[in-house]
N, C-alpha and C positions, 0 to 999 in steps of 0.2 A: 393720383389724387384719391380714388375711390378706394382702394388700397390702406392708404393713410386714413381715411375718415372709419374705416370697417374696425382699424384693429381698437385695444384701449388704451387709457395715459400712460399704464409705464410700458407698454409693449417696447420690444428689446429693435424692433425695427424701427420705431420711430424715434428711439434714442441715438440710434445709429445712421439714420436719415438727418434730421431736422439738425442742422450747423449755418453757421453765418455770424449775421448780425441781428438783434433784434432791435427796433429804435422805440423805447416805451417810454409814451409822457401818462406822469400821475400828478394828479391834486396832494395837494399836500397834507390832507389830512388823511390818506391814504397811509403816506409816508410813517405816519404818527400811530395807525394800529396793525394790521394786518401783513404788510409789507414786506415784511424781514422773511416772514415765515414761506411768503409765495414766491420768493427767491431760493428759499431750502428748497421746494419741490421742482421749481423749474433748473434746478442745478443738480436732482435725483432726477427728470427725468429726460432733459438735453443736455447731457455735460459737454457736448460740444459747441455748445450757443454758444456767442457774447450778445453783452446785452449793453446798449448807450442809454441813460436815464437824463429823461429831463424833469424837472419839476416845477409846475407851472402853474397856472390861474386856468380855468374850465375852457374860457373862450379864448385863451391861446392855442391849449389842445386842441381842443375843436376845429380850429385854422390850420394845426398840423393834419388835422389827421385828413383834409380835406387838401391840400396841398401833396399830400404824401411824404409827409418830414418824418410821420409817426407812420408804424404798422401799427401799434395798439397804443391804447389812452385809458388807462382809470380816470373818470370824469364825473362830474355831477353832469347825467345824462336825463334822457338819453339825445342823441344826435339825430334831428330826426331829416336825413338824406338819403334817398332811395338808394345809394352805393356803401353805403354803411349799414353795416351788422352792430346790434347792440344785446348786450346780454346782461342781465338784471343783476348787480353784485348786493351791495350791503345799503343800510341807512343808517342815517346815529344820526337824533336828535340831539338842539341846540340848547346849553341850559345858559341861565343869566348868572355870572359870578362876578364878585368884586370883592377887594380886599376887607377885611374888619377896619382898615383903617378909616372910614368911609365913613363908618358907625351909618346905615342906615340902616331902616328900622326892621325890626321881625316881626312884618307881618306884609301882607299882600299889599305887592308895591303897583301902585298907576305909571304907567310912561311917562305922566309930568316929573312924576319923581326920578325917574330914571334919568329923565331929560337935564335933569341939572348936571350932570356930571359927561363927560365925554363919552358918547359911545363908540366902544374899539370894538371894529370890524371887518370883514372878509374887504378885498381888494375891490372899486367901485364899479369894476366890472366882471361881478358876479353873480347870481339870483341871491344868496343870503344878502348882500348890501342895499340892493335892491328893494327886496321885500320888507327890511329891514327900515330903510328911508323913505318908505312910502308910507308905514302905517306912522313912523314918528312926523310927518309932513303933517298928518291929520290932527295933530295939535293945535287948540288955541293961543298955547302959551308961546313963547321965544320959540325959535327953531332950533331944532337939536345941533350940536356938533358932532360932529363921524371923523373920528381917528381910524382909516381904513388901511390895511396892509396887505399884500400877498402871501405875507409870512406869518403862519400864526404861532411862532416860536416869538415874534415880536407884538404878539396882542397879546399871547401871553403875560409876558414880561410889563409890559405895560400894565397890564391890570392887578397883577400882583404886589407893583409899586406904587399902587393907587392912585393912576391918572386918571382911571374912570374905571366906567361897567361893560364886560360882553357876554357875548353871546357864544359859544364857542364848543366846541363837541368833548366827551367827557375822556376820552383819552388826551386829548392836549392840558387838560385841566384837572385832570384826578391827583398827580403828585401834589398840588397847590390844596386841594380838599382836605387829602390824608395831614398835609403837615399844619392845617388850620390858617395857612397865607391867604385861603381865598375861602370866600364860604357861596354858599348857593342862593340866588334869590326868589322869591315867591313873586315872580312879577304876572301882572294882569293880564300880558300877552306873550305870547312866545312865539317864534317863528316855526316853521315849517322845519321837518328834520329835510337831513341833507341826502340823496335819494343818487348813487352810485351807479354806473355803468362802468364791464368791458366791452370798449367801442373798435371796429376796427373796420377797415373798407374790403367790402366780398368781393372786389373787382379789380384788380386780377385776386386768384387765391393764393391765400401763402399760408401756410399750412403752421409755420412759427406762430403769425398771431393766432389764428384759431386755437392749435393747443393752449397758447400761453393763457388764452381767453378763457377757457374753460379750466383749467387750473385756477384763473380767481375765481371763478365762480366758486369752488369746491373748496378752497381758500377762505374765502369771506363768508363760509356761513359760519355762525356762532358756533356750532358743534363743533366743525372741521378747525377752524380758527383756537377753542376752549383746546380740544385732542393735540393739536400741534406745539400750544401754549404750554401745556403741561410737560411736555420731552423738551 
């Protein structure tokens, strides 16, 4: 163990050490930036791994990773149990988009306004949906509707075909910007960006997630992330 922790990430011993399996659940808005590229490195630096991928909602991870279904989890963290390790990855704020077909107006929109139209969002058991139907509850007017999904390849989709308004992170939603399907709103509140962890249990050690875990770290930062994006 001491061994493994002294050398660094591409050291020639620990690509020759570390094989198995690795069990990774990620959020899915993980899926949607970063992702691809932290699988280049983890396949330059254990090409003996395999790796089983789930992709899930926060507080399922969170159930693996306390269970021990998962050795590591990209989560909206952090987890906070004395037997889990968590390590700071990325954040991406939430922007309000909806179709042109909406025709709402161009200018700073109130939640009542918002509130007419369905708001599509993260799965009911998440902190975005949450934080999200707590501040539209504070309405005098009708109570909002929440079209909520797991998947935001279908909140997308939805809100491109102009069922309503979300809230949603700018990589799920940048194609829909560029091609003018979806445009950006000025609304009068916004939520909280969305605040990433690699989570993983220090007890017993296993030395797979920790590297793996420190690979997203180095991963998710903008630099590492911009550097990898360009090759």
């Amino acid at each position: 163990r001491d061994l493994v922790r002294s050398r660094g990430l591409g050291d020639v011993y620990k690509r020759q050490l570390l094989s198995g399996i690795l069990r990774l659940g990620v959020s899915e808005t993980i899926v949607h930036t970063w992702l691809p590229y932290f699988f280049r490195e983890l396949s330059e630096n254990t090409p003996n791994l395999d790796v089983e991928i789930t992709v899930d909602v926060t507080g399922n991870l969170r159930s693996g990773l306390l269970d021990r279904t998962f050795d590591l989890a990209f989560l909206m963290g952090p987890v906070s149990e004395p037997k889990i390790e968590n390590l700071n990855l990325c954040s991406f704020p939430l922007i309000w988009v909806a179709s042109p077909a909406l025709k709402l107006p161009d200018r700073k929109l109130e939640l009542e306004e918002l509130a007419q139209w369905p708001i599509i969002t993260y799965a009911r058991n998440t902190k975005p949906f949450a934080e999200i139907s707590q501040k539209f509850s504070e309405l005098d007017e009708l109570p909002a509707r929440f079209y909520s999904s797991s998947s935001l390849a279908a909140c997308r989709r939805l809100t491109l075909d102009g069922i309503g308004v979300s809230a949603l992170p700018m990589s799920v939603i940048s194609d829909g910007l560029k091609s003018g399907r979806l445009i950006t709103l000025d609304a009068a509140w916004t939520p909280s960006q969305l605040a990433f962890t690699a989570s993983y249990p220090s007890v017993p050690f296993n030395p797979i997630a920790e590297l793996a875990a420190n690979l997203a770290v180095n991963v998710s930062k903008p630099v590492s992330y911009t550097h990898l994006r360009a090759h």
